[in-house]
Residue frames relative to the residue before (quaternion, step in Angstrom):
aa qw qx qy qz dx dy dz
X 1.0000 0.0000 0.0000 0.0000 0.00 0.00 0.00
X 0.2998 -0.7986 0.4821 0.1997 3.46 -0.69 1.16
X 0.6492 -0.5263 0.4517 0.3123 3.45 -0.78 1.29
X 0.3269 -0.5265 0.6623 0.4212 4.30 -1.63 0.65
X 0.6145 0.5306 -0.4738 0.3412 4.00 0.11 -0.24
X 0.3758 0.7519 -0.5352 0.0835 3.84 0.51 -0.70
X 0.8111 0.0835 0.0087 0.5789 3.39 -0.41 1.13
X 0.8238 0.1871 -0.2335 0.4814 3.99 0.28 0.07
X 0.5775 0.3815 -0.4991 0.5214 3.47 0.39 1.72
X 0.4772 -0.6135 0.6289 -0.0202 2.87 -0.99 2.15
X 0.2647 0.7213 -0.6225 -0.1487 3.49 -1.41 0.47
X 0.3018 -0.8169 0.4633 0.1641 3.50 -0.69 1.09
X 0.1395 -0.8149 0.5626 -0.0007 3.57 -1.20 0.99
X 0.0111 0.8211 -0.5699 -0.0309 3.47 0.54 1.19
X 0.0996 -0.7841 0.6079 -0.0756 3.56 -0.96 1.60
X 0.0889 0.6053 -0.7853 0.0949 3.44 -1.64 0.32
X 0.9182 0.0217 -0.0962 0.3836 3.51 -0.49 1.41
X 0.8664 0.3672 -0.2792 0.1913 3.08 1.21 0.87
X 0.1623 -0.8531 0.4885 -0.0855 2.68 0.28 1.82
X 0.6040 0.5666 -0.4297 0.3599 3.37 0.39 0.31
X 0.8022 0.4085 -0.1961 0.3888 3.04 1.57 -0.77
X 0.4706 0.8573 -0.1842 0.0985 3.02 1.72 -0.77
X 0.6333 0.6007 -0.1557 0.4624 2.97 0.87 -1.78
X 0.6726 0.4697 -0.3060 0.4832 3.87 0.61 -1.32
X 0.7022 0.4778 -0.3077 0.4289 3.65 0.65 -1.46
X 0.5748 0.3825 -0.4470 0.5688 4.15 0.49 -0.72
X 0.6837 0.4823 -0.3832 0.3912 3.42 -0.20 -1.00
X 0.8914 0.0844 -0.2957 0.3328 3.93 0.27 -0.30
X 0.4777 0.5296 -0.5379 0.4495 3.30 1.77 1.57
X 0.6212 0.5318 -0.4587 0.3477 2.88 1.11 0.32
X 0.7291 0.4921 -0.2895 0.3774 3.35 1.29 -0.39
X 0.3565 0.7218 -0.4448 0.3926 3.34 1.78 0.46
X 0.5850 -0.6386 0.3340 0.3720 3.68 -0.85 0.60
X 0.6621 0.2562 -0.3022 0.6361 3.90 -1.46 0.55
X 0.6359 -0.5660 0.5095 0.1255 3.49 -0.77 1.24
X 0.0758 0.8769 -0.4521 0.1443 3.42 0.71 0.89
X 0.0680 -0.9003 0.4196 0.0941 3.68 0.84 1.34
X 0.2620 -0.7354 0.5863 0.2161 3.74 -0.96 0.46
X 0.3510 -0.6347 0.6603 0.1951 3.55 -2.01 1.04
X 0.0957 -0.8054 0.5642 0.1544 3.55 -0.07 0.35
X 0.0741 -0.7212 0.6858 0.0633 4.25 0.15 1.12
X 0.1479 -0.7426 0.6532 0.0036 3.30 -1.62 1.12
X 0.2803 -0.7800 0.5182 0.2110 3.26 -0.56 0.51
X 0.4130 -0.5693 0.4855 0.5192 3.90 1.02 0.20
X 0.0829 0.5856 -0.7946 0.1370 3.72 -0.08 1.20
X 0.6078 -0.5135 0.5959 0.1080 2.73 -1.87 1.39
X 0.6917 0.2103 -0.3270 0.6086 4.42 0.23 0.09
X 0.6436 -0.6640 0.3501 0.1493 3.15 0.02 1.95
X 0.1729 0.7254 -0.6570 0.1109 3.89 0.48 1.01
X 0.6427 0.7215 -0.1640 0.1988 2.83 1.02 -1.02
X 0.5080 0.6099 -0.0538 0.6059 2.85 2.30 -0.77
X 0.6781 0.5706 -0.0813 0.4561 2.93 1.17 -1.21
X 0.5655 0.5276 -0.2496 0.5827 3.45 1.14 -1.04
X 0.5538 0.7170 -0.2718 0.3246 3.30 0.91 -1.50
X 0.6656 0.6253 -0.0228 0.4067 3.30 0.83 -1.63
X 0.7125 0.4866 -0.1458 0.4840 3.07 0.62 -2.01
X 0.5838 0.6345 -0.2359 0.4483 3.98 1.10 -1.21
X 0.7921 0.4275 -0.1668 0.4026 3.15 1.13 -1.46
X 0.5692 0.4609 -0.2982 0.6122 3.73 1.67 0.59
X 0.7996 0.3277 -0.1997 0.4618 3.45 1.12 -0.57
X 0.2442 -0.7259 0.5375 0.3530 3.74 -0.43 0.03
X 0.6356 0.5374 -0.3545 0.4261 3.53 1.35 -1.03
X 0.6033 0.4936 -0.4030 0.4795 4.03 1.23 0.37
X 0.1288 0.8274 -0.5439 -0.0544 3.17 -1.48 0.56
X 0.2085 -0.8512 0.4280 0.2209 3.39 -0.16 0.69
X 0.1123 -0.6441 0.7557 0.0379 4.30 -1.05 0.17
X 0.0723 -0.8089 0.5831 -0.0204 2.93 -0.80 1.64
X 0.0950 -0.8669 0.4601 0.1665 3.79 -1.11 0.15
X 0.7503 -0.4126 0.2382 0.4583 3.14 -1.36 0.59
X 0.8569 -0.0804 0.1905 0.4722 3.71 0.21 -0.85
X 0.8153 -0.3320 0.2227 0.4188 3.53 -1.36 -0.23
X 0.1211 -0.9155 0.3546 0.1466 3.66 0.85 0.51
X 0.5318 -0.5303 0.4674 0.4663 3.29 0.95 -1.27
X 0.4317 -0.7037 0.4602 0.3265 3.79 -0.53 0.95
X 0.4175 0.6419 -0.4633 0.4460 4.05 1.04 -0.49
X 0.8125 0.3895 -0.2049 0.3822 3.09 -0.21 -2.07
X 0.6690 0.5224 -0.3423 0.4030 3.46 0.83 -0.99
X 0.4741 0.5701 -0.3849 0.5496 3.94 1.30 -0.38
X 0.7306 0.4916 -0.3105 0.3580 3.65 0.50 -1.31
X 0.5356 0.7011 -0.2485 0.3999 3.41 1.50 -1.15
X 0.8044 0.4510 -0.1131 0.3699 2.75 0.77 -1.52
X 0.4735 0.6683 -0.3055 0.4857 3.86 1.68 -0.71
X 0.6201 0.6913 -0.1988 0.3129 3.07 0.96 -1.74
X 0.8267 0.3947 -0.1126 0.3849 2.88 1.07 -1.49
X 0.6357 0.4634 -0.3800 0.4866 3.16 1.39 -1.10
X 0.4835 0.7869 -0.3304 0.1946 3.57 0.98 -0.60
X 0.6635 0.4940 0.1765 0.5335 2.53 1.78 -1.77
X 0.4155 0.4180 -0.3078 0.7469 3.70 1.93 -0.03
X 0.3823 -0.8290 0.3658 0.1810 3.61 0.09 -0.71
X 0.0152 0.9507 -0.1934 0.2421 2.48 1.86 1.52
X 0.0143 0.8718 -0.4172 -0.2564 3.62 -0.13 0.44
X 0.8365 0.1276 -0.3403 0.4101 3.51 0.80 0.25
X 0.2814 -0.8937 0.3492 0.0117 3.57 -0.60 1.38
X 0.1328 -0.8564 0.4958 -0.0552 3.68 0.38 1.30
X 0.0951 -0.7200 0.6839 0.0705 3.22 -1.44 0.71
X 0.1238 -0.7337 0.6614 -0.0947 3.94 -1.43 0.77
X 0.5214 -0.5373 0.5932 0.2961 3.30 -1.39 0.36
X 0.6746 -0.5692 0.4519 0.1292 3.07 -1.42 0.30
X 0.7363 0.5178 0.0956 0.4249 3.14 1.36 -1.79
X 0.4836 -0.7200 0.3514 0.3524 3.71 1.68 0.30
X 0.5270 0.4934 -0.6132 0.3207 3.48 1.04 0.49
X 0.6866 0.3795 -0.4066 0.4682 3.29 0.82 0.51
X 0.3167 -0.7844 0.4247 0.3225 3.63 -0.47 0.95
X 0.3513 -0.5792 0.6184 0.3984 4.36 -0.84 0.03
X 0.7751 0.2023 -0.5227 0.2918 3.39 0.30 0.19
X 0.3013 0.5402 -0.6034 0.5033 3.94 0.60 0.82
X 0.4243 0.6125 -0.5980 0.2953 4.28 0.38 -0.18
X 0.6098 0.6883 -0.1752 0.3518 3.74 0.94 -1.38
X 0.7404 0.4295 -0.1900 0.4809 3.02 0.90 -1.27
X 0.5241 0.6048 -0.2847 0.5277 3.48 1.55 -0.96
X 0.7667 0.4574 -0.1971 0.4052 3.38 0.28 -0.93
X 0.7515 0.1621 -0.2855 0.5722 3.32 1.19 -0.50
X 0.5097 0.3644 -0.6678 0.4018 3.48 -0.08 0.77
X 0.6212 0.4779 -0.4104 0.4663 4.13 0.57 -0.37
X 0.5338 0.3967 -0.5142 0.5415 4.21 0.91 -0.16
X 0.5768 0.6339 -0.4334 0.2787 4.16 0.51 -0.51
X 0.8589 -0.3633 0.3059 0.1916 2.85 1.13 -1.30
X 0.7076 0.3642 -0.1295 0.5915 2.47 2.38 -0.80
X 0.6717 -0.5713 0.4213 0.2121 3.05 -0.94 1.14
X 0.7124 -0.0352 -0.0041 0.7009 3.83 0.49 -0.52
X 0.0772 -0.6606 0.7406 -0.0956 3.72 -1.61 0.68
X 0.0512 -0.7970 0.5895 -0.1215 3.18 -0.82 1.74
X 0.2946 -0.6497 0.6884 0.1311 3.47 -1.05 1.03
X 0.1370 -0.8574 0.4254 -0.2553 2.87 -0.98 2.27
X 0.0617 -0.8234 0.5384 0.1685 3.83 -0.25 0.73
X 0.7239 0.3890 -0.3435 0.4546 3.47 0.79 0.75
X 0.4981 0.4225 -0.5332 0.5377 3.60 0.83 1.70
X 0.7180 -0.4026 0.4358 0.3639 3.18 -1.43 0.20
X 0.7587 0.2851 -0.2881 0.5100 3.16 -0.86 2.01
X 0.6306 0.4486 -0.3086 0.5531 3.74 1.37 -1.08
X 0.0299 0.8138 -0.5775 -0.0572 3.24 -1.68 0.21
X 0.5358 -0.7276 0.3740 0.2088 3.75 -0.78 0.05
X 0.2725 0.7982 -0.5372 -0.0020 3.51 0.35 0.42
X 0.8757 0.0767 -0.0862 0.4689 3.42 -2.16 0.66
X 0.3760 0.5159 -0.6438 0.4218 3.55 0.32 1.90
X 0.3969 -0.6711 0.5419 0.3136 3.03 -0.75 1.13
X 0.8711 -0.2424 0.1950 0.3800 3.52 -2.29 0.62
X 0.7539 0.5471 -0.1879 0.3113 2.90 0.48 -2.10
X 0.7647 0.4786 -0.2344 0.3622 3.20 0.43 -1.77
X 0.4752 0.5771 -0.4887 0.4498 3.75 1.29 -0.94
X 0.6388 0.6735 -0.2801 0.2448 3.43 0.41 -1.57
X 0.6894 0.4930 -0.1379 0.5125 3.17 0.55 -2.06
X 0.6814 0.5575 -0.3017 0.3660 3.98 0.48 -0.90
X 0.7464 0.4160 -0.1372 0.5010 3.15 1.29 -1.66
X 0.5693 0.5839 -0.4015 0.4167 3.36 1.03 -0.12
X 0.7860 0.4173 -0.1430 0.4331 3.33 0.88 -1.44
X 0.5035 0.3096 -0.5639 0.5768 4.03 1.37 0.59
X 0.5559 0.5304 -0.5400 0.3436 4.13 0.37 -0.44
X 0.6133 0.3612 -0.3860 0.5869 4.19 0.82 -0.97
X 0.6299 0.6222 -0.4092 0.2205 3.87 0.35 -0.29
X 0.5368 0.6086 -0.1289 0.5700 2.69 1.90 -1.55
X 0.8650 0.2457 -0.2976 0.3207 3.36 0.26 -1.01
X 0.5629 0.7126 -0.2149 0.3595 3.68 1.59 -0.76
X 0.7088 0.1279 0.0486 0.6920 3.07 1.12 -1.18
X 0.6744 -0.5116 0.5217 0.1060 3.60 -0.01 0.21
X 0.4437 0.7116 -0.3859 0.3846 3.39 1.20 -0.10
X 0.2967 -0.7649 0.5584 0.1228 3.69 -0.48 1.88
X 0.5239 0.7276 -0.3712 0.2416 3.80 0.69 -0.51
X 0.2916 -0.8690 0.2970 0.2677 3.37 -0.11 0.49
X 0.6206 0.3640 -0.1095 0.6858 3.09 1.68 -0.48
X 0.1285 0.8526 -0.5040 0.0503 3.92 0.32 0.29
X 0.7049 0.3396 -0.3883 0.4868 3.47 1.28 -0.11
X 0.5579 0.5712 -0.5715 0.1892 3.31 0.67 -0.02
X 0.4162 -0.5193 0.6250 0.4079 4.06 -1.71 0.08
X 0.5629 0.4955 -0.6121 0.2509 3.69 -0.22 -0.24
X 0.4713 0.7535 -0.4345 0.1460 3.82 -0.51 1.04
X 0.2002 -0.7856 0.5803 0.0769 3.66 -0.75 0.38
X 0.0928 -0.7824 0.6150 -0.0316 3.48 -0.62 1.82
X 0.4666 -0.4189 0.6787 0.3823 3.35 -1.68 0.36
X 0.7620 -0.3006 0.5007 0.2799 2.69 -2.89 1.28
X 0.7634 0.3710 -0.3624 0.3850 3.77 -0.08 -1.51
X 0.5307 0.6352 -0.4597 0.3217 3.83 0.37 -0.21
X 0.7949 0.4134 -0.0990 0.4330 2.87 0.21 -1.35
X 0.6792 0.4722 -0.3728 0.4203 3.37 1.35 -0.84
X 0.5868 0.6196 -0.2800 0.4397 3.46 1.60 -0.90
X 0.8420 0.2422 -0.2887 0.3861 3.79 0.60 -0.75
X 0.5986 -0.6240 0.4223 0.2719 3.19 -0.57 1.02
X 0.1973 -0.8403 0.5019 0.0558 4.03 0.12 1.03
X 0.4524 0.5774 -0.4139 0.5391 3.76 1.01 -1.29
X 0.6900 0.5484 -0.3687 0.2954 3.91 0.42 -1.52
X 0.7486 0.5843 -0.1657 0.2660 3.54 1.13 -0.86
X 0.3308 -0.8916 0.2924 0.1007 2.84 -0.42 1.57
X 0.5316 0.5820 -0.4242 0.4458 3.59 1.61 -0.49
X 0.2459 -0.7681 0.5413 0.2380 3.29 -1.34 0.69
X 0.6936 0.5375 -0.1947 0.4383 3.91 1.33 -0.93
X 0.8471 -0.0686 0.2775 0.4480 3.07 -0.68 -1.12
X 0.3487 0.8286 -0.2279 0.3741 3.15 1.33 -0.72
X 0.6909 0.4353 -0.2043 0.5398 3.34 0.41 -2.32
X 0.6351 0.4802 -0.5400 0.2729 3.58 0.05 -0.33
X 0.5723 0.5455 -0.3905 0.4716 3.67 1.22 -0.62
X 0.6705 0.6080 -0.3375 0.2586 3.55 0.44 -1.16
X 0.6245 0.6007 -0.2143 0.4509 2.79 1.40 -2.12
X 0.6758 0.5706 -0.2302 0.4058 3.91 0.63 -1.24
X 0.7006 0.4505 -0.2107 0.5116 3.65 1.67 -0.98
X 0.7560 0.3469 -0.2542 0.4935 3.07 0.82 -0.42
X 0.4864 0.5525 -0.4879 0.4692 3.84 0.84 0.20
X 0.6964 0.2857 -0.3378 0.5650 3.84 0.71 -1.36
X 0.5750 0.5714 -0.3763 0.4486 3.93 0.24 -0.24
X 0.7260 0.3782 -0.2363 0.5235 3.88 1.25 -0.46
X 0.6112 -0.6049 0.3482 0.3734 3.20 1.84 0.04
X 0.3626 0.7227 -0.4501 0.3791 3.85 1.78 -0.80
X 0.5358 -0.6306 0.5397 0.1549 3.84 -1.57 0.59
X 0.1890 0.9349 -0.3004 -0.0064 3.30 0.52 0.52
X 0.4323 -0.8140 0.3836 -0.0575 3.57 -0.24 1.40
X 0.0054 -0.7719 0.6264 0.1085 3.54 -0.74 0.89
X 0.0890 -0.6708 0.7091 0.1981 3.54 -1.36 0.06
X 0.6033 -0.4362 0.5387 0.3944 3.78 -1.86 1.08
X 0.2314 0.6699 -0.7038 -0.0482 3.58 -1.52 0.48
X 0.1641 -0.8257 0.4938 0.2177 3.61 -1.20 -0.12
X 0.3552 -0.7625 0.5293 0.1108 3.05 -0.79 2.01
X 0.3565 -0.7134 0.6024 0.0337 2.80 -1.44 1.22
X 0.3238 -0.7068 0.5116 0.3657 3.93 -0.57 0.90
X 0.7143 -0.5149 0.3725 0.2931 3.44 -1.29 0.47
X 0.3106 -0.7758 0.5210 0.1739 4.00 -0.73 1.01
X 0.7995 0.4082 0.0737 0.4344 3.03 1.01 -1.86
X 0.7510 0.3693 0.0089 0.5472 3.88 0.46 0.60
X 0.2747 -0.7401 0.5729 0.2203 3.24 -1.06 0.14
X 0.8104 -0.4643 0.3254 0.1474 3.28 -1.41 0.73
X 0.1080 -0.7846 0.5813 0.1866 4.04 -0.42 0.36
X 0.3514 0.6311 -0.5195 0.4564 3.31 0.45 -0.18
X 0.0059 -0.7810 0.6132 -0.1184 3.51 -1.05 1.41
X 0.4040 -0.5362 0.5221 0.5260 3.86 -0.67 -0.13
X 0.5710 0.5686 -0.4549 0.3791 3.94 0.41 -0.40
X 0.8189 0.3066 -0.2991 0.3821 3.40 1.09 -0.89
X 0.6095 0.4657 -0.4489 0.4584 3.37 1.07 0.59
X 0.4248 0.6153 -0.5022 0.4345 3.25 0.81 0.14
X 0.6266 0.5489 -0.2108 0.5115 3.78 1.23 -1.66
X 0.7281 0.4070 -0.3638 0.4146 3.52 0.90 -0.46
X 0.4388 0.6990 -0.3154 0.4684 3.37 0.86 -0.70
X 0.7975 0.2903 -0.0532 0.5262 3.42 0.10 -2.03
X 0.5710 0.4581 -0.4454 0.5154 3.86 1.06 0.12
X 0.6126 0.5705 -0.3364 0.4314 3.51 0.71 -0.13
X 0.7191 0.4691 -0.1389 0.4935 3.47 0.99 -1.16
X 0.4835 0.6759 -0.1564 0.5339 2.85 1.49 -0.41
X 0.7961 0.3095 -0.0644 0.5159 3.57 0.47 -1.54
X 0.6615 0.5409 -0.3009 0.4234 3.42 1.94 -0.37
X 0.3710 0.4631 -0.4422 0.6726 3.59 1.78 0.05
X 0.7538 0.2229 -0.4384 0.4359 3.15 -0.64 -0.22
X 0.4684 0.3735 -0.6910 0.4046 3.86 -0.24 -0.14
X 0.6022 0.5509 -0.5778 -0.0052 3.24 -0.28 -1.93
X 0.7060 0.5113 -0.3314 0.3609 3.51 0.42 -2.12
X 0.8307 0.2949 -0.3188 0.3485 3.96 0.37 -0.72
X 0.6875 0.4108 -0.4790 0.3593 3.29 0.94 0.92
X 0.4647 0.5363 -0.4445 0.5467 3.23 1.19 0.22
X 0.6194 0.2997 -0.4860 0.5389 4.09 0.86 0.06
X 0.6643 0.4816 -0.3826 0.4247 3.68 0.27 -0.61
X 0.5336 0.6054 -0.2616 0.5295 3.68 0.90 -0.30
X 0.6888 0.2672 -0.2346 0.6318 3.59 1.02 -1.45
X 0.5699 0.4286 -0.5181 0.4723 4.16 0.16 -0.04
X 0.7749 0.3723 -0.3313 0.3888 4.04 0.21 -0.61
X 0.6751 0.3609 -0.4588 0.4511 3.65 1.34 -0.21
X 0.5636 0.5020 -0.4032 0.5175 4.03 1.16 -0.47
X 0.4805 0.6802 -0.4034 0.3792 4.11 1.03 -0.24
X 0.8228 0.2446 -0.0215 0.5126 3.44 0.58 -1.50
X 0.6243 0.3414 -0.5469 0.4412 3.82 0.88 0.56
């Protein structure tokens, strides 16, 4: 049975160091059903993925790689990657780690809950069914802390809002102005999440389980929580002005 995706789901893999994992991880999105083609974004990581991707592209047509100059930022490298599928003429555009804490076969489930209906579709370890293995103390911490200031700062219904496992609709991406975005790390994953329910987008979780990382070392940095944090305060001045108008339309609404 041919997949409703055949040929029009983009996954992006922004990397920088991981050649250990690479090869295995294309290799079982590509064998996942509906031609499910992969953007591989490189950041010129210095243990030749980059080379490596290279390769992998050069056996596959459904691969492409988009290298850059240097360590860019995991945002920008998301934006890169829209751009393109945007521009290929993708309609449904997913993003994942690199490192297997996201599994390729959970892609499916993403994809169909986004043919239902929803507009963004996040692979979550904090709904019924998700779960957390082999994260150290800290890192559980640092995650759960930063959707609880999400939740409360901005209103953000998502339960998981920092994770990258996700798969948006064409109209998203065409609808929110990206250039506009200001996070550059980890961060964007809040923004992106605030400004989809804030644009009114449908927005879906599915249960997944994240796996800490075997192979490699972590990105996660104290710089980039700091950026989350201050992306938050940030995005919480700006609510202010549109709830205090949405506020004044529901109390002038009901006299």
């Amino acid at each position: 049975m041919t997949a409703f995706w055949q040929g029009q789901a983009l996954m992006i893999v922004p990397t920088y160091n991981e050649r250990e994992n690479l090869p295995a991880l294309v290799g079982r999105l590509r064998a996942l059903p509906g031609d499910v083609h992969v953007l591989i974004v490189d950041d010129n990581s210095p243990d030749g993925t980059g080379l490596m991707a290279d390769a992998i592209a050069a056996c596959d047509p459904g691969v492409t790689v988009l290298h850059r100059g240097g360590k860019l930022g995991l945002g920008t490298a998301y934006r890169a990657g829209f751009q393109y599928g945007l521009s290929q003429g993708y309609q449904f555009l997913c993003t994942m780690d690199a490192d297997f804490s996201h599994s390729p076969e959970s892609v499916p489930a993403l994809l169909d809950k986004a043919a239902s209906g929803y507009d963004l579709v996040i692979g979550s370890r904090y709904v019924a069914g998700g779960k957390v293995v082999g994260s150290p103390p800290l890192r559980k911490l640092i995650s759960y802390v930063a959707n609880w200031l999400a939740h409360l700062f901005l209103g953000v219904t998502t339960h998981d809002c920092t994770a990258g496992f996700r798969c948006y609709r064409r109209r998203v991406l065409e609808t929110i102005d990206l250039d506009a975005i200001f996070s550059s790390g980890y961060s964007f994953l809040i923004e992106m999440a605030f400004l989809c329910q804030r644009a009114g987008f449908r927005i879906g979780e599915v249960p997944i389980t994240f796996v800490n990382r075997t192979q490699g070392a972590s990105k996660i940095s104290r710089s980039e929580i700091y950026k989350a944090f201050y992306t938050m305060l940030r995005l919480r001045t700006r609510a202010l002005p549109w709830e205090r108008m949405v506020a004044f339309y529901r109390r002038h609404s009901t006299t």
